[in-house]
N, C-alpha and C positions, 0 to 999 in steps of 0.2 A: 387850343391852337392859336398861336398868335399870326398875321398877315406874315410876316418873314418865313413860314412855316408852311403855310397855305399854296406862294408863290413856286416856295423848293417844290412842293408836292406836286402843284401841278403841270408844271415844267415836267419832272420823269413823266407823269403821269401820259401827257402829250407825246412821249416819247425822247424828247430830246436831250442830246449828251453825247458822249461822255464831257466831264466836267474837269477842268483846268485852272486852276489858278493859288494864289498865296491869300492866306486866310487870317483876317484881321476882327477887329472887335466888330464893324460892321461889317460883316460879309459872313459872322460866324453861324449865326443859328438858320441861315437860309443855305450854307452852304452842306449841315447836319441833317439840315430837312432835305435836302437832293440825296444825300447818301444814304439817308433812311426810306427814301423810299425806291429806292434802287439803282438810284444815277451813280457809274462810277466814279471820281473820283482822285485825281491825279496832281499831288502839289507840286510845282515846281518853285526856283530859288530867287523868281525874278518873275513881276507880272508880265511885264515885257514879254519870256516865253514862255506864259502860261499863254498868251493870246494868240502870239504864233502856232506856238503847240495846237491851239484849237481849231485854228484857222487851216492847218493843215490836216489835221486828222476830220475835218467837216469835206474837204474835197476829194480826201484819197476815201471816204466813208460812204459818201450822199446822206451823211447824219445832219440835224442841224446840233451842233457843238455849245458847248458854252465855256465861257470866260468866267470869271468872278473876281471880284477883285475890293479893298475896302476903298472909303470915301477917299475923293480929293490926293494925295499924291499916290496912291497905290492905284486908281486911275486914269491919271499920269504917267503913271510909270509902264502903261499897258498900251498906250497911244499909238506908238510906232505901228507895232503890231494890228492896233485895230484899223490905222488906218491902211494898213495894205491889204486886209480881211475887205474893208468899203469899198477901195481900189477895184478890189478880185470880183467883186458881186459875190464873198462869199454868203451864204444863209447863214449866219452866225448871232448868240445871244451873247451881249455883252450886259453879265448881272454883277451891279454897284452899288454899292449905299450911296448914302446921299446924305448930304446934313441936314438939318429942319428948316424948312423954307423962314422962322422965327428965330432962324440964330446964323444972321449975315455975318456977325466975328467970329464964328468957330476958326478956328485955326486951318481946320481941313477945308473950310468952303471954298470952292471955285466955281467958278458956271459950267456944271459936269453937263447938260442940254449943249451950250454954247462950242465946247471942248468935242463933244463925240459931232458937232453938225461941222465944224472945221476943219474935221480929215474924212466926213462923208458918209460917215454914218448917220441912221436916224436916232433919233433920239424923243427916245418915250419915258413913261415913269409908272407908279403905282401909285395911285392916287389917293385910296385909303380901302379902308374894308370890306365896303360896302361893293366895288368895282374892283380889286385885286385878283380875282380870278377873270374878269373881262379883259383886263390890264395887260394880265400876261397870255391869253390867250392869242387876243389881239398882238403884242409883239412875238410871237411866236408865228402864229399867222403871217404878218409881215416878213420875219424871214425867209420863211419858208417860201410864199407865193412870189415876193418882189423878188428875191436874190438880193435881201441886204444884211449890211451888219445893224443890229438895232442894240443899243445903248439901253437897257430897262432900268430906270433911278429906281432904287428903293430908299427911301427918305427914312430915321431912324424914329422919327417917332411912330412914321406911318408901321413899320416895322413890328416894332413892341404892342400895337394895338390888336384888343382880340379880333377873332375872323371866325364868321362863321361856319358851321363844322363840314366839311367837305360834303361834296354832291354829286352824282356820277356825273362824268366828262365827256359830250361828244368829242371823237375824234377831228382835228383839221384835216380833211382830205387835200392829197395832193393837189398843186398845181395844176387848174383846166391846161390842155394841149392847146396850141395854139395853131389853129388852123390855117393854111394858106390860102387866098382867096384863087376862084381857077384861073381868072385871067391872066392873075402873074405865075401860076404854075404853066400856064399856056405856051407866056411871053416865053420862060425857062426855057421850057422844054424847047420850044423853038431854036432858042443859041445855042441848046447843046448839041440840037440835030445838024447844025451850022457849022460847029466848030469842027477844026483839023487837028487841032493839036490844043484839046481842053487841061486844066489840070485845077484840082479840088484840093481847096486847103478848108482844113475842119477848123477849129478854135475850141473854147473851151465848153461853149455851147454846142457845139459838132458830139462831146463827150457822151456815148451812150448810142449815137446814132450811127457805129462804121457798119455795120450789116446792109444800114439803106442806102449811106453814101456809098460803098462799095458794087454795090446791086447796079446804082445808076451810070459809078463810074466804070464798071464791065459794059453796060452796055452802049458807051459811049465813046471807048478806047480812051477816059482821061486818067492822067498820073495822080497818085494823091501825095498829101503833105500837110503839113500842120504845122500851128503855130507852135509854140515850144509850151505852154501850157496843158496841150492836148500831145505831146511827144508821147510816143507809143501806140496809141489808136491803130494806126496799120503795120504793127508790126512785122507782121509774119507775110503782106501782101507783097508780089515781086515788081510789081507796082509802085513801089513807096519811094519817098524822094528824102523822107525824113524832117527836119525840122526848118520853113520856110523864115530866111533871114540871114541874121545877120550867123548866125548856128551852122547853114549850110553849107553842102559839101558842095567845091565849086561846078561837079555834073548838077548837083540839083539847081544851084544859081540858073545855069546855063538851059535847062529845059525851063525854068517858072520863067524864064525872064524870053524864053521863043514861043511859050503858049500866045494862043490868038483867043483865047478867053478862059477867064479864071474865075470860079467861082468860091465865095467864102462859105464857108458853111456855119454858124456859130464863131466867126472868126473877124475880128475886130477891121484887120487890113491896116494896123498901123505903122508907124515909122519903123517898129525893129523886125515884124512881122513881112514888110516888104526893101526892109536896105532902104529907108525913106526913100522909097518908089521905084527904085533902082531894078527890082527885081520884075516892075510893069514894064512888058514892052511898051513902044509909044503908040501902033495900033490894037493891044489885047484892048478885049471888052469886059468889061467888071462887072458879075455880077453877086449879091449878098443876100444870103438869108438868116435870117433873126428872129428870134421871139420879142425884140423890143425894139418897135419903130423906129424909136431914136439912134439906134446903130446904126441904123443902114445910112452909109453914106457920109459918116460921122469923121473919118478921119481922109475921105478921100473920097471924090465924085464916083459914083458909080452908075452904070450905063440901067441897071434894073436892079431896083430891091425891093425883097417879097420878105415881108410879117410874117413868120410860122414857125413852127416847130422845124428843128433840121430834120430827125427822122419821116416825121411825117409830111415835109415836102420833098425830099428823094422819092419818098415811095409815090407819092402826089406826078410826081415828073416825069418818074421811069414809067407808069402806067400810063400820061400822056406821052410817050415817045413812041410806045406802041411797039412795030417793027422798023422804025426808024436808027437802026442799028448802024453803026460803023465803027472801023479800027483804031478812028480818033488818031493820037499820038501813040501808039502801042505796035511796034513791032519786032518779031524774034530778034531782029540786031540793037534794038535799045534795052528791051528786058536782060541782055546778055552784058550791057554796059552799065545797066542800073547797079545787076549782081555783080560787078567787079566793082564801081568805082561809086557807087549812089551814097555810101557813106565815106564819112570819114577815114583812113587809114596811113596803114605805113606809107605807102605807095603816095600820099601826099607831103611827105617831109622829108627831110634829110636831118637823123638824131644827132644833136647838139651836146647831146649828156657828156660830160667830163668825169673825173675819176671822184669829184667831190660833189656833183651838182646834175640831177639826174631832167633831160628836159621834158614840160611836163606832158610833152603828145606821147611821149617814150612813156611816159609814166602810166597814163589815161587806159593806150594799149595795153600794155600789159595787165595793168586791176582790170579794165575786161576781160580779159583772158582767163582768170585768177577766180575772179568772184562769181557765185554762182548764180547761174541767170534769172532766180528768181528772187528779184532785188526790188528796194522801192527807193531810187534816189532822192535827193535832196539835195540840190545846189544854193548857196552860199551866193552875194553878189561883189563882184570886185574881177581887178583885170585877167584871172584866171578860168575864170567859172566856164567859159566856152570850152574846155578841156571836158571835162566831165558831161556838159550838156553834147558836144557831137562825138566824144570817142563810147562812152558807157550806152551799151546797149539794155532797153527797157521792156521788158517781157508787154504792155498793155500802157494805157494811159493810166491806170492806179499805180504804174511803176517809177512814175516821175513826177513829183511833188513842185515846184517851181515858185517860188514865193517872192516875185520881183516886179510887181506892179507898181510897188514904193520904190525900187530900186534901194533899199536898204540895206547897209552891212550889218551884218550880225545875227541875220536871224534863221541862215541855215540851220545850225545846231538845234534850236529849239525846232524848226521845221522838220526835221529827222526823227525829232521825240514822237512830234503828233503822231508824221505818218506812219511809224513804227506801231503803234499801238491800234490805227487805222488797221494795219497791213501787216498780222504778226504773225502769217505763215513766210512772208516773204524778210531776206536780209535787209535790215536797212542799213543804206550807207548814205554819212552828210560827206558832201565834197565843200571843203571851205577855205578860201584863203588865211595867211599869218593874221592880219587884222581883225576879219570876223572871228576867226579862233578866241582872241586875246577878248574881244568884246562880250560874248556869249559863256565864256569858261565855265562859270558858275551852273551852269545848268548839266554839264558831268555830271554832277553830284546827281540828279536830275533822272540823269540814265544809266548812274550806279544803282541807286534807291531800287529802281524799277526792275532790275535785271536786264534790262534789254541790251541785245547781242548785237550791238551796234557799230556796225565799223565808220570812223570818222576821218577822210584822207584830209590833209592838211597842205594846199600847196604852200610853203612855204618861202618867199623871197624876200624876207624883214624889210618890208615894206608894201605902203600902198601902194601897187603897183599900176592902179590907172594912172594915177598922179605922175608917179616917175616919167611913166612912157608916154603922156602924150600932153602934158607942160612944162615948157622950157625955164630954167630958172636954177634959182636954189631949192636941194632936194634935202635938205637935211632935214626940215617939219615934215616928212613923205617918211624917210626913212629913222631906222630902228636896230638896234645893238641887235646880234641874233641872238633868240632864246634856245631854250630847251624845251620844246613844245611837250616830249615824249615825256620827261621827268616830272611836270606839271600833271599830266595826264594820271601818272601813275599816285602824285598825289591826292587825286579824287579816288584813287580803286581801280582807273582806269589799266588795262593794258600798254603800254609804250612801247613805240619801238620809233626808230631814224630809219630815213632813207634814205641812202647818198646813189645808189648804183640798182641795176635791176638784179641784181644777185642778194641783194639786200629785202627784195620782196621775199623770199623766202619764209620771213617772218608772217608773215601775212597767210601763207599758208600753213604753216605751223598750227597761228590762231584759229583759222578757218576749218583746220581738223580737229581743233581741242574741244572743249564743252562749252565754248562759248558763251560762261559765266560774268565774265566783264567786258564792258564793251572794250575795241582796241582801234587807236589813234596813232596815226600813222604822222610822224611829222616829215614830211619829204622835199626835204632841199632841192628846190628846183631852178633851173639856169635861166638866165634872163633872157626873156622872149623880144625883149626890146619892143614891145606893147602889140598885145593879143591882135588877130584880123578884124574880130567882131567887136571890138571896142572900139579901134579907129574907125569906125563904119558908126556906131552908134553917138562919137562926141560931134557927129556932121551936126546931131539933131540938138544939140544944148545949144 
C-alpha cells in the first residue's frame, strides 16, 4: 500500500463521503483507493461542480463530503466552490495533489496552502508516511468538529511512498454540545418572559433544533422564521413567517420589523437576513445564540449573547421559564392572517405575462402548484432567484439547498446534483437564471450520466438581470442574443421543453407523469420585472 492509498482508505474508513470530483494523474490512485474501499464516487465535467456538488450534498446530508481534485489548475478550477463551502462553515474535505515541495518549476505548482487560506478554508497536508494516517485523521477531525472546509495537500512524491499496512481506526466522535452557561440561559429566559411580541429566527445552526425552538416559542406566544439557508425548518408550523429578509412576504416584513425582541437562534443576523436592519425595529431587543463565540454580535450589536448549542439552549430556557407562560405575539386574528397572507402569493401581484413572455411570480405559482411537494430545491444566484426562494414551497430544511454565501453565479446546477443524490427520495429541482445556465451547462452531462430525475427551471431574460435593472448606462455588455436553452438541453440527453405561457406548463406535467429517465429543463421566457424587490434591497449593502 502506498500513502495515496492509505489516505483513500482511511477517509471511507472514518466514514466520510460520498466523493466528488474530476480525476487526474494526481488525484488517481487515492481517488481508486476511496472507491475500493467503499466511498461512492461521483465524476462530474468541471471541478468547480464537483465542489459545489459536495458542498451541497454535505448540508442537505450532515455527511462530511469530499472534493478531489488534481494539482495546481484542477484546483483552481474548484476555488469558487470551495470558497463558498468556507463561507458556509461547511464540514467539507478538499483532497489535492500537490507537487513536490523539490520541484518549484513544475508547471502545475502554485501555493495550493496559500490558494485554499485566501477564500477561507484551512489548509493542511500529508506530510509523509510515517504521519498520513494522523494527517488525515486530524483534517477530518477538523471538519467535522470546526465546521470548515480543510484543503488536505497530498504532495506526489509523499503519495507514491510506501505506508504502513493499515491498523484499526478509532472512530472521531461527534462534536461536544456546546453548553449554555445558566446565567445567560437566566438573562434569556428573562426577555422572553418580558416580551409581547417575541419572534425567533433560526439560521443555519437553528438546523436540527425546531422541536426545542418550537417548544419554547409555544410557550412564549413568539412567531418563527428563518434565514433563507434554514428555509423550511417550520414548515408545517401556523406560526411560521417564512424566510426573514430580503425573501419576505411583506406580512412577515411587517410582524419581524413590530417584534420588541428577536431572538437568532444559530442565525448570523446579517445584512440580507435583516433588510440591512431594516427589519429591526428601533426599540426591539436582540438576542443570539451560537455555538461559536465569535458570532455573537458579529454583524450587529446585540442586547445578550449566549455561547451554546441552539437545541440545548431552548430546552435550557423553556425549563427556566417555568410557568411563566403568555400569548406573546399569537393570537386567533393573526394566525388567520399568517394563513392567508404569511407567504408569498397571487394576492401579492398583479400577472404581467404577455402572450410570448410568462411573468416570473406567475411562473413560481404555478411550478408550485405542479411539482410535488416532496422536493429538494436549489437556487441559482442572479436577479431572479427570489421567485423561487419565496414562491416554491419546502417540505423541511433538507428541502432547500441555498448556496449563496459567495454570492456566486453558476453554481445552482451543480448545487441540485449534490443535493439530489443527498435527497433521492425527494424531486430535485435547480431554479436558475439564463447566465448561470450558460455558465454550468457542462455538468447536464453530469446529471444525464447519473440518471437523476431532475427538473432544471431556467428563468430566462438573455441577460444579466441584476446589471440591467439596477445600473444605469449601456446594457449591451449585460445583455445577450436570445438562445435556445431547451435545444442545448436536449443536446446533453436532456428533456427540453419552452415556456412562453402557463398553458405551456403542461409539458412539465407530461414529464412529471412519465418515467422520469432524463432529467427536464424548462427554458422559460420571462417578462421583465424591471429589477426584482429583494435585489434592490440587497445593492443598498455593496
Amino acid at each position: 500500500m502506498i500513502v495515496a492509498e492509505a489516505v483513500g482508505d482511511v477517509l471511507a474508513r472514518l466514514g466520510a463521503g460520498p466523493v466528488f470530483g474530476v480525476v487526474g494523474s494526481g488525484n488517481f490512485h487515492v481517488t481508486n483507493a476511496l472507491r475500493a474501499a467503499g466511498a461512492a464516487f461521483y465524476a462530474t465535467r468541471h471541478e468547480g461542480g464537483a465542489a459545489t456538488a459536495a458542498d451541497a450534498c454535505g448540508r442537505m446530508s450532515g455527511r462530511v463530503a469530499i472534493v478531489t481534485t488534481h494539482q495546481g489548475p484542477g484546483l483552481a478550477n474548484a476555488v469558487t466552490g470551495i470558497g463558498e463551502a468556507a463561507k458556509s462553515r461547511t464540514p467539507l474535505i478538499v483532497l489535492t495533489a500537490d507537487t513536490p515541495a523539490d520541484d518549484p518549476l513544475n508547471n502545475f505548482h502554485i501555493d495550493q496552502d496559500g490558494l485554499a487560506r485566501a477564500v477561507g478554508a484551512v489548509a493542511d497536508r500529508v506530510h509523509g508516511p510515517g504521519t498520513a494516517v494522523a494527517d488525515t485523521v486530524r483534517a477530518y477531525r477538523t471538519a467535522l468538529h470546526e465546521r470548515r472546509t480543510v484543503v488536505l495537500n497530498l504532495p506526489l512524491d509523499v503519495q507514491a511512498m510506501p505506508a504502513p499496512p493499515p491498523q484499526p481506526l478509532a472512530p472521531v466522535a461527534d462534536p461536544p454540545v456546546v453548553q449554555p452557561d445558566p446565567a445567560a440561559v437566566a438573562d434569556l429566559a428573562a426577555l422572553v418572559a418580558a416580551a409581547r411580541r417575541p419572534v425567533f429566527i433560526a439560521g443555519r445552526g437553528g438546523r436540527g433544533a425546531a422541536a426545542e425552538i418550537r417548544a419554547l416559542a409555544n410557550a412564549c406566544g413568539a412567531l418563527l422564521a428563518t434565514s433563507a439557508v434554514a428555509h423550511g425548518l417550520f414548515h408545517d408550523d401556523p406560526w411560521a413567517l417564512g424566510i426573514s429578509g430580503g425573501f419576505a412576504s411583506p406580512l412577515a416584513a411587517e410582524l419581524i420589523r413590530g417584534a420588541d425582541l428577536v431572538v437568532a437562534w444559530g442565525c448570523a443576523l446579517n445584512r440580507w437576513t435583516t433588510r440591512q436592519g431594516k427589519l429591526i425595529g428601533p426599540t426591539t431587543r436582540l438576542a443570539q445564540v451560537d455555538v461559536a463565540a465569535d458570532a455573537l454580535g458579529a454583524h450587529r450589536p446585540v442586547h445578550l449573547g449566549v455561547p451554546g448549542d441552539a437545541a440545548t439552549t431552548a430546552r435550557a430556557v423553556l425549563t427556566e421559564l417555568g410557568d411563566r407562560v403568555t400569548p406573546g405575539y399569537r393570537s386567533p386574528g393573526l394566525r388567520a392572517r399568517i394563513a392567508a397572507r404569511g407567504r408569498w402569493s397571487t394576492a401579492d401581484f398583479t400577472d404581467e405575462s404577455t402572450g410570448a413572455l410568462i411573468d416570473p411570480r406567475t411562473l413560481s405559482v404555478e411550478l408550485d402548484r405542479i411539482l410535488p411537494a416532496e422536493r429538494v430545491v436549489s437556487v441559482d444566484s442572479g436577479n431572479f432567484m427570489g421567485y423561487p426562494s419565496a414562491y416554491l414551497a419546502v417540505p423541511d430544511e433538507f428541502g432547500f439547498c441555498f448556496t449563496q454565501a459567495f454570492q456566486s453565479i453558476g453554481l445552482g446546477l451543480a448545487t441540485a446534483i449534490g443535493a439530489a443524490i443527498a435527497q433521492p427520495g425527494r424531486l430535485p429541482v435547480a431554479a436558475l437564471g439564463d447566465g448561470g445556465f450558460h455558465m454550468a451547462a457542462a455538468e447536464l452531462d453530469t446529471a444525464v450520466r447519473l440518471g437523476l430525475p431532475l427538473v432544471v427551471i431556467v428563468y430566462d431574460d438573455a441577460a444579466y438581470g441584476a446589471e440591467v435593472h439596477h445600473f444605469a448606462g449601456d446594457h449591451t455588455t449585460v445583455r445577450f442574443p436570445p438562445s435556445d436553452i431547451a435545444a442545448i438541453a436536449r443536446g446533453f440527453g436532456c428533456t427540453g421543453v419552452t415556456v412562453h405561457t402557463t398553458a405551456d406548463l403542461g409539458s412539465v406535467t407530461a414529464w412529471l407523469n412519465g418515467p422520469r429517465d432524463a432529467p427536464l429543463v424548462v427554458d422559460a421566457k420571462i417578462t421583465d420585472d424591471g429589477g426584482s424587490w429583494w435585489l434592490a434591497e440587497a445593492f443598498h449593502g455593496h
